[in-house]
C-alpha positions in Angstrom: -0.6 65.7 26.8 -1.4 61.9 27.1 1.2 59.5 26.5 0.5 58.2 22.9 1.7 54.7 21.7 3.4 54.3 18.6 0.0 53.4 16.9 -2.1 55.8 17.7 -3.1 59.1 16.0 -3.3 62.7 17.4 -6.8 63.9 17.9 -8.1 67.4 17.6 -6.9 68.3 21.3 -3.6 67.1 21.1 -2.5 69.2 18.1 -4.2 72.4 19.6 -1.6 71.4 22.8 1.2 71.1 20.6 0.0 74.4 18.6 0.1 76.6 21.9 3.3 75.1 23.4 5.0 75.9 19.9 3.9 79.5 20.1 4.7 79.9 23.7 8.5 78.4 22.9 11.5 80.9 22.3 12.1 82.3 18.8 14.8 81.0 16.7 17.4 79.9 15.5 18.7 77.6 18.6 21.8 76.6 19.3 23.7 73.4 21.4 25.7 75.6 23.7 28.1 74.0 27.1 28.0 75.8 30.2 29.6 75.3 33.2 29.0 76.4 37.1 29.4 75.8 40.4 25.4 73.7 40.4 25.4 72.5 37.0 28.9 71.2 35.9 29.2 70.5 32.4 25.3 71.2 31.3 24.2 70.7 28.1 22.3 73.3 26.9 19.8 74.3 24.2 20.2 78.3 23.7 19.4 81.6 22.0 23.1 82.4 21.7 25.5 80.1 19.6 28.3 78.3 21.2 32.0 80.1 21.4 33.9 77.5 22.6 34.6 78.4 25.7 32.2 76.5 28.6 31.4 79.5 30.2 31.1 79.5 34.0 28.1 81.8 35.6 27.8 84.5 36.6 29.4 84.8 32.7 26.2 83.6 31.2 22.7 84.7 31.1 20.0 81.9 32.2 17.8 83.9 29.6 19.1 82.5 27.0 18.6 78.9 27.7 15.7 77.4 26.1 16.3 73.7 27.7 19.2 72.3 29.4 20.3 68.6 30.1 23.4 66.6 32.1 22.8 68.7 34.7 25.3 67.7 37.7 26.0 68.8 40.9 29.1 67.4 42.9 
């Protein structure tokens, strides 16, 4: 998808983009979950399965369930 300034309008194309990358993206509902591991300490995820409280360390989580993931930092 092109960058679009904050005056322009989305054309034909760019909805159709938007259309397939929403059907492509992992069902709902989504949750703000934090993980920890030895590669990623403290990452900030976007997930399937709700947050428990507990910043779980893998092998403890599944990477399945992560739809998108930032702060992602390695020591």
């Amino acid at each position: 998808m092109r960058g679009l300034m904050a005056y322009e309008h989305l054309g034909d194309a760019d909805l159709d983009e938007i259309e397939v990358f929403a059907e492509l993206a992992a069902p709902g509902p989504w949750y703000v979950r934090l993980l920890d591991d030895e590669a990623a300490m403290n990452v900030v995820t976007v997930s399937t399965i709700a947050d428990d409280g507990i910043a779980l360390r893998c092998p403890e989580f599944y990477h399945g369930e992560i739809v998108a993931a930032t702060l992602i930092q390695r020591p």
